[in-house]
C-alpha positions as CSV (number, residue, x, y, z in Angstrom):
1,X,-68.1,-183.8,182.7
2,X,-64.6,-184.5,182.6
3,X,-64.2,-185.3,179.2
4,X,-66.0,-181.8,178.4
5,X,-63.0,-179.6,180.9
6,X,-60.9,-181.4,178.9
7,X,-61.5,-180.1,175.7
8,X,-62.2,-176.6,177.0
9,X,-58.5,-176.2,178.3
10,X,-57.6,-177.8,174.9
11,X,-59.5,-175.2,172.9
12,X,-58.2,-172.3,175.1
13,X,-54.6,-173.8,175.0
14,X,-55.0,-173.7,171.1
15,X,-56.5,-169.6,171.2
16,X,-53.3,-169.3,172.7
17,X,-50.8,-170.4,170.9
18,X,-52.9,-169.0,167.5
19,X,-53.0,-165.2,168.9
20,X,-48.7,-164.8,168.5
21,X,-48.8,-166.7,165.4
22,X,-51.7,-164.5,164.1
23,X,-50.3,-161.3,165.4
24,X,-46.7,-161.7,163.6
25,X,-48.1,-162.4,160.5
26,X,-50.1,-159.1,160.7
27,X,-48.6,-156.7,158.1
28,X,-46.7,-153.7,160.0
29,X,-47.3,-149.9,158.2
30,X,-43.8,-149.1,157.2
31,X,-42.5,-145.4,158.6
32,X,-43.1,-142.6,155.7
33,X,-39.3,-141.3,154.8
34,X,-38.4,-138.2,155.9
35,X,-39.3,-135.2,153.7
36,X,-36.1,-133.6,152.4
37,X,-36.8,-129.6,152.0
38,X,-35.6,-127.8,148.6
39,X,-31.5,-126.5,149.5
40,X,-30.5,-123.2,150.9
41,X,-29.1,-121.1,149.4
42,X,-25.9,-119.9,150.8
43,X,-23.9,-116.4,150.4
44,X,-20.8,-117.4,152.0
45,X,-17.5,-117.1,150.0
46,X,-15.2,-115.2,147.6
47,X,-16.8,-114.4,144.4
48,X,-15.4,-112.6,141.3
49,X,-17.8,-110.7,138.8
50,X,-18.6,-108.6,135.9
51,X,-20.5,-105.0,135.8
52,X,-21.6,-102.9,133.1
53,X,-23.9,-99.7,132.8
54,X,-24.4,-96.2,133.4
55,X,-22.6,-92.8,135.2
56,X,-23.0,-89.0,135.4
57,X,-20.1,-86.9,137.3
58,X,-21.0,-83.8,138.4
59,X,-18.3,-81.0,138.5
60,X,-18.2,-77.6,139.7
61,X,-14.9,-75.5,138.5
62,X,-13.2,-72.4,139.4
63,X,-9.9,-71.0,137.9
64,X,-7.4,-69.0,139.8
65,X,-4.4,-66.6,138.1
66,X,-2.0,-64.5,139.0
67,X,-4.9,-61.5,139.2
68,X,-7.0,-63.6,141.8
69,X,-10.0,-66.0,141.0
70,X,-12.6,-66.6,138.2
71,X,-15.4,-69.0,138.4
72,X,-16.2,-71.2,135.0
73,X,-19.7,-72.7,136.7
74,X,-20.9,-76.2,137.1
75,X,-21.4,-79.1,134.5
76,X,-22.5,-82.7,134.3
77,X,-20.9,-85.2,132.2
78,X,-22.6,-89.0,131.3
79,X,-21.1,-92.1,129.2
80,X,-20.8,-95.7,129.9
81,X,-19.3,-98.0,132.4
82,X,-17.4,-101.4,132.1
83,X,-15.4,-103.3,134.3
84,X,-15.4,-106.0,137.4
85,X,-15.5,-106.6,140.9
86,X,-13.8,-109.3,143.4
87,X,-15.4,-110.0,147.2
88,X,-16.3,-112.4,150.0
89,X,-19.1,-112.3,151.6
90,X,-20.4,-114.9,154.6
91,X,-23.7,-115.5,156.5
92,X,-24.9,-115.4,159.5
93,X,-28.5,-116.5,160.0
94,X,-30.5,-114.2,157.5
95,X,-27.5,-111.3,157.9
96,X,-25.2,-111.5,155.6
97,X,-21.8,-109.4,155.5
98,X,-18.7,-108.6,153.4
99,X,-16.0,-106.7,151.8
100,X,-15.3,-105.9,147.8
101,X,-13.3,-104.4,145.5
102,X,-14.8,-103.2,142.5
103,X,-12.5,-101.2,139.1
104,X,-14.3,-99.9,136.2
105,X,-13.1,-98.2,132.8
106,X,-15.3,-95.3,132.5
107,X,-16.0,-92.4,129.6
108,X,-18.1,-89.8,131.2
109,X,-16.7,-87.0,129.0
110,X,-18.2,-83.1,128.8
111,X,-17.0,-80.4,126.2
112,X,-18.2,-76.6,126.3
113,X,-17.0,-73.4,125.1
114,X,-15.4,-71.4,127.6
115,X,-17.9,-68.7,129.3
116,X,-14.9,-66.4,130.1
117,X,-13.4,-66.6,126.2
118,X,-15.3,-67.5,123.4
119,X,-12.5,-68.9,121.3
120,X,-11.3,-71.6,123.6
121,X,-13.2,-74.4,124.9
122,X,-12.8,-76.9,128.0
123,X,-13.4,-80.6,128.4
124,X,-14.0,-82.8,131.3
125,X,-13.3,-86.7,131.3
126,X,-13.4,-89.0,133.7
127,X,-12.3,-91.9,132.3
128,X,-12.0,-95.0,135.4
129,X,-13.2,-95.7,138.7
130,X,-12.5,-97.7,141.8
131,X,-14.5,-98.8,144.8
132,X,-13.1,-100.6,148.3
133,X,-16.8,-101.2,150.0
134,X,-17.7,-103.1,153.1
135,X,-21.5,-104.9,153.0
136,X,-24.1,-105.5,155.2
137,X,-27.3,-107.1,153.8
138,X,-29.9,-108.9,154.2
139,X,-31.2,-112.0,152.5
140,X,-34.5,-114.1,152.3
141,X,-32.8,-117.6,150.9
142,X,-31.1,-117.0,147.4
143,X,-32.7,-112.7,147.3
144,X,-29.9,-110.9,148.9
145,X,-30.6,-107.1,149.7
146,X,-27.5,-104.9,150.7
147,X,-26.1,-101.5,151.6
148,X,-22.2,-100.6,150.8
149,X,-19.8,-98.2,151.9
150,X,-16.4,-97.1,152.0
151,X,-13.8,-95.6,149.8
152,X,-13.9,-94.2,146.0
153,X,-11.5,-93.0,144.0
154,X,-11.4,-91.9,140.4
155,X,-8.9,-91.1,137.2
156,X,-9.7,-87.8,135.9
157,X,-8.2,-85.3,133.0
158,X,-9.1,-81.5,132.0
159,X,-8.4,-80.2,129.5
160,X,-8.1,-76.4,127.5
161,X,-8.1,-76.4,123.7
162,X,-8.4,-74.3,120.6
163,X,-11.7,-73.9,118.9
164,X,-10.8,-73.5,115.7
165,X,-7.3,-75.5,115.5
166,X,-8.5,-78.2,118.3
167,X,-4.8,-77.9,119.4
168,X,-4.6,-78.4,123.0
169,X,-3.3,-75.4,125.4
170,X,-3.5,-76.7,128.6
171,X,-3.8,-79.8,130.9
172,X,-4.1,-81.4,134.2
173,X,-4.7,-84.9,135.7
174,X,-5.6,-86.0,138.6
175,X,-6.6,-88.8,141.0
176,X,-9.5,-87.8,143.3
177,X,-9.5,-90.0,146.4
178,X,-13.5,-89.9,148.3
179,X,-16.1,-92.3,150.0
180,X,-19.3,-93.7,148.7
181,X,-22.4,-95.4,149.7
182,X,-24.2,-97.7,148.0
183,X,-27.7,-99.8,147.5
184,X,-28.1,-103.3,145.4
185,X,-30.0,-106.1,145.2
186,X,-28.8,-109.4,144.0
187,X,-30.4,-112.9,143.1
188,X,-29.1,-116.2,143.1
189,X,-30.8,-117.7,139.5
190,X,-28.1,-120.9,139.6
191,X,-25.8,-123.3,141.9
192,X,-23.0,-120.4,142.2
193,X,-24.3,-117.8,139.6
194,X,-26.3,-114.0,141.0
195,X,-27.6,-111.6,139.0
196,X,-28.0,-107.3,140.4
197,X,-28.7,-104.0,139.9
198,X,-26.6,-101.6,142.2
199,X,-26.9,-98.0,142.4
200,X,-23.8,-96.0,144.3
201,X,-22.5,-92.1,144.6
202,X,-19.1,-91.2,145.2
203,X,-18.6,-87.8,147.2
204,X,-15.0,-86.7,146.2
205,X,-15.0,-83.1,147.8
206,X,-13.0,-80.6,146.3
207,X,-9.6,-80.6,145.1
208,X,-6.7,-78.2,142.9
209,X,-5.2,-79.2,139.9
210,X,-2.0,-77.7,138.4
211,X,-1.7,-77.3,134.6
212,X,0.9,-78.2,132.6
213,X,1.0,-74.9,130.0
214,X,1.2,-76.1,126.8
215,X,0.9,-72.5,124.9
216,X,2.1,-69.1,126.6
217,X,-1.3,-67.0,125.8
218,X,-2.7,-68.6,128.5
219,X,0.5,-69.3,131.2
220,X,-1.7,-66.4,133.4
221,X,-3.8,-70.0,134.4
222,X,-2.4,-71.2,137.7
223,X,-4.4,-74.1,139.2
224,X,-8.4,-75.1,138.7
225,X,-10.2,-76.3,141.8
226,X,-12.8,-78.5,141.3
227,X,-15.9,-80.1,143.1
228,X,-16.8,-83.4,142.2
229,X,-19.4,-86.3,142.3
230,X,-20.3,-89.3,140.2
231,X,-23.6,-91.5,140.1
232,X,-23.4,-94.9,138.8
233,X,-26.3,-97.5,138.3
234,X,-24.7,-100.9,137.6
235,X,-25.9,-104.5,136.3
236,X,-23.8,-106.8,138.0
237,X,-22.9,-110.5,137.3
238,X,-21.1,-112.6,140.0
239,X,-19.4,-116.4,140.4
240,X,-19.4,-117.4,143.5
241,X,-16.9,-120.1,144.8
242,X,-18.4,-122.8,147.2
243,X,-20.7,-125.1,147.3
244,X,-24.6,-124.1,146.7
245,X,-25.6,-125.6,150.0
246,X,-26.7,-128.9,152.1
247,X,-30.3,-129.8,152.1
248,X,-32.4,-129.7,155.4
249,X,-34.2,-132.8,156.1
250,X,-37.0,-132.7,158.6
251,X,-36.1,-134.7,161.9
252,X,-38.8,-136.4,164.4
């Protein structure tokens, strides 16, 4: 009887030192690693750009002599646009906001023959444009959708010449100062690069211009005043400085 207490403490004294030994050299399942989510994309910082495309000013005109005034009706004028743009932008959340500068070379140019005399014709050019816009859009990771406004101005010359010579007769320039509002949408395709299509229309009012008389026949021609505004639809390219933005890593 004693023999067999014996060697059932000895077998339970051997369990027990077996069981840690066992349990430590039991493989333990190694934590996954943390996923690590695609990077987002960021909007903040100054960028500098290229535009090109389309424009159509709208102009209403009325002459005034000596004798009183004389209308010459409304025309629209189209051609191309070309130039660049310079901004910074930053984000909050989903809201992103900002401020640009934006110059283009323009040649929306119109030419008809004079309703009041036959022989003469007159031509409309508007030949640059400039845009100082604040932004406020709104963007769903590297899609960025945006409304502008803010000030326009534009480089304009008219012009009265001879039909038949093509000599010039009379001239003014001018500098129309307006506002404009705006829509784009813009698409970050690269680390840095966008891509866009913006449409804006500039409002300039009305405004008198003097001419400088070139020929006496027509020195009766005092001042034009004329209405004007300009629709442009713009693909837009744009580098942005910074960095593209930090990964997000899931956290436990």
């Amino acid at each position: 009887m004693k023999s067999f207490l014996l060697a059932s403490v000895g077998i339970v004294a051997l369990i027990g030192i077996a069981a840690p030994a066992s349990a430590a050299d039991m493989a333990v399942k190694a934590r996954p690693p943390a996923p690590v989510l695609a990077p987002i994309y960021d909007w903040t910082g100054f960028y500098i750009g290229a535009n090109g495309g389309w424009g159509e000013a709208h102009n209403c005109v009325t002459f005034s002599d000596a004798l009183g005034t004389f209308g010459e009706a409304c025309r629209g004028r189209s051609g191309g646009l070309f130039g660049g743009q310079v901004g910074y932008r930053w984000q909050a959340n989903q809201w992103v906001f900002g401020v640009e500068a934006q110059g283009d070379w323009a040649d929306l140019n119109n030419t008809r023959v004079s309703l009041i005399d036959p022989t003469i014709s007159t031509r409309s050019k508007t030949d640059g444009i400039g845009l100082f816009t604040g932004q406020i859009g709104y963007a769903w990771n590297a899609a960025l959708l945006y409304l502008k406004g803010g000030a326009a101005v534009t480089s304009n010359r008219f012009s009265i010449f001879n039909n038949v010579t093509g000599i010039e007769l009379a001239a003014a320039s001018s500098t129309r100062w307006g506002g404009t509002v705006g829509v784009g949408f813009e698409y970050g395709f690269a680390p840095n690069w966008s891509f866009g299509v913006e449409y804006d229309h500039l409002f300039l009012g009305d405004a008198n211009n003097s001419f400088s008389i070139v020929n006496p026949a027509i020195v009766g021609v005092l001042n034009s005043r004329v209405t004007q505004d300009v629709d442009m639809l713009t693909l837009r390219v744009n580098y942005r400085f910074g960095g593209y933005g930090a990964p997000i890593a899931a956290r436990y």
